[in-house]
C-alpha positions in Angstrom: 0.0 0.0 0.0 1.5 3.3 -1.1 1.4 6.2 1.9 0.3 9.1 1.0 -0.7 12.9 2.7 -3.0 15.6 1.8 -3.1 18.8 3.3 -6.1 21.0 2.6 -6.5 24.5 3.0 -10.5 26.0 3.3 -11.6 29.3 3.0 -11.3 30.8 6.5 -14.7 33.1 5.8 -16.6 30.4 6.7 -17.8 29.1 9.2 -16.0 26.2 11.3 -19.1 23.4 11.0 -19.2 24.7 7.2 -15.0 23.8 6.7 -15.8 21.1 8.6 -18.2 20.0 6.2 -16.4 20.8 3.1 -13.1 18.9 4.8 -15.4 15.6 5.5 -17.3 15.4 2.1 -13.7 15.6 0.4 -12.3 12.8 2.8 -15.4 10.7 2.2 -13.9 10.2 -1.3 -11.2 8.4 0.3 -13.6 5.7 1.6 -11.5 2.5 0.9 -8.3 3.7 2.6 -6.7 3.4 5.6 -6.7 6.7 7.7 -3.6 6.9 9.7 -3.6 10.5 11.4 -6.2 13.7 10.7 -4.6 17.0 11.9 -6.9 19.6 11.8 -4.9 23.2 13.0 -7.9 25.4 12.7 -7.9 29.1 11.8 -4.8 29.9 10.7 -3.3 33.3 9.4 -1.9 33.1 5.3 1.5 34.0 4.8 0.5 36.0 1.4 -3.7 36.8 0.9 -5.2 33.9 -1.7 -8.4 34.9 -3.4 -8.4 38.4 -1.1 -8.7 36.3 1.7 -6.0 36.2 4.5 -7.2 33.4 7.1 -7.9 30.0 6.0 -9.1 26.9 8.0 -6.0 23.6 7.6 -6.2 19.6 7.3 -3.8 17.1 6.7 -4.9 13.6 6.1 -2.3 10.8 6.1 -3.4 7.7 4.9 -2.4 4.2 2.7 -4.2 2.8 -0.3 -3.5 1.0 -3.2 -6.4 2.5 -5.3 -4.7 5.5 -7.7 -8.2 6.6 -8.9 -9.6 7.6 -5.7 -6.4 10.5 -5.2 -7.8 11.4 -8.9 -11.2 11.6 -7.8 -10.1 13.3 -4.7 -7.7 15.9 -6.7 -10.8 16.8 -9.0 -13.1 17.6 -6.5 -11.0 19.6 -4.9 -10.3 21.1 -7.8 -13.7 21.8 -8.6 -15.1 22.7 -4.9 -14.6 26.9 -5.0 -14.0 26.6 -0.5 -11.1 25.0 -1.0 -8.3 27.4 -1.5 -5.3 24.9 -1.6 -4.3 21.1 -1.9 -1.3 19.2 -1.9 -1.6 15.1 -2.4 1.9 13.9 -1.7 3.1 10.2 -1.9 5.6 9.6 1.3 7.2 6.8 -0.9 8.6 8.5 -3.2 11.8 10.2 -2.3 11.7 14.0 -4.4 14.3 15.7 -2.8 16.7 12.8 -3.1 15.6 12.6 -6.9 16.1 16.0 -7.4 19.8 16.1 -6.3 20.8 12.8 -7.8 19.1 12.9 -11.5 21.4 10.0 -13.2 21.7 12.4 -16.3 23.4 14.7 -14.4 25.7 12.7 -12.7 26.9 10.9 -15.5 27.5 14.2 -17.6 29.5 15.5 -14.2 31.8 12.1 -14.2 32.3 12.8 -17.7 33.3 16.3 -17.5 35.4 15.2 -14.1 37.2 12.7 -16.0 37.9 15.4 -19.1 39.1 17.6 -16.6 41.1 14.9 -15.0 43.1 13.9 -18.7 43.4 17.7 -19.5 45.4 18.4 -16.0 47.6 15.0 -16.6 48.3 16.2 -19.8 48.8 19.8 -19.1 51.3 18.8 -16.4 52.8 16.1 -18.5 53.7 19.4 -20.9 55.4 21.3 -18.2 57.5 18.0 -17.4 58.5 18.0 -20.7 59.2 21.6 -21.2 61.5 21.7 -18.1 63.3 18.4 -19.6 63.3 20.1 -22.0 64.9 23.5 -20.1 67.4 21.3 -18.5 68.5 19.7 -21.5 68.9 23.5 -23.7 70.4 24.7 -20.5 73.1 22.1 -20.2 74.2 22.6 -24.0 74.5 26.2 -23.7 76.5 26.0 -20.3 78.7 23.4 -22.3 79.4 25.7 -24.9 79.7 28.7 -22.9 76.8 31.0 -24.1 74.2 32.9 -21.6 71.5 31.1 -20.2 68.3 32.5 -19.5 66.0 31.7 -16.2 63.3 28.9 -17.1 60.0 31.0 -16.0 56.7 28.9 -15.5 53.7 30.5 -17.8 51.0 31.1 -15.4 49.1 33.5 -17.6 48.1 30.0 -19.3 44.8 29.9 -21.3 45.0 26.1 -20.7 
């Protein structure tokens, strides 16, 4: 059975027995499910106005089902019914926030680009071996020969 919670928000212009009644005709949808925990936090002050209205009554229903057409039905009533300001149906099972930092796309571009990275700094430092080899080498003949020798300076200005 998939877990699910829905948190309702209901005009706060009416009046309590009247949320009430919207609140329970909207559950009664949900009629073949097991009902773990109703919160019900009354009255409650918006944090921005919705519909010009700035108080709103607040359930949250958590509850297990295996029945997908009965969160549809419930979604499109609540859709449909004009005292109900706000609904969120959210399935506990499902792990968004994890999904949304580790989207398998992503990570397998990053690895790429990690491992591009990864040659271009072997190689780039493979190059400065080789150009102070290279240094050594140039500098050696010179002193052999007896001509001026000038300082090796590492290129930090590098666009690489």
């Amino acid at each position: 059975m998939a877990k699910y919670e829905i948190m309702l928000v209901v005009r706060g212009d009416l009046d309590q027995e009247q949320a009430n009644k919207v609140a329970n005709e909207l559950k009664a949808t949900l009629k073949n499910t097991e009902v773990k925990e109703n919160n019900y936090d009354g009255v409650q002050q918006l944090a921005y106005e919705i519909n010009k209205l700035k108080t709103a009554y607040r359930y949250v229903y958590n509850f297990e089902t295996t029945d997908v057409s009965l969160i549809n039905e419930f979604r499109r009533l609540a859709i449909i019914n004009k005292n109900v300001l706000r609904h969120i149906i959210i399935n506990l099972e499902k792990d968004y926030g994890y999904k949304a930092t580790v989207n398998t796309k992503k990570v397998q571009r990053n690895e790429k680009r990690a491992e591009v990275y990864a040659r271009q700094k072997e190689e780039a430092e493979r190059r400065a071996v080789e150009r102070q080899a290279a240094y050594e080498a140039m500098k050696a003949e010179r002193e052999a020969a007896g001509l001026p020798v000038k300082e090796f300076v590492k290129n930090t200005n590098s666009k690489r």
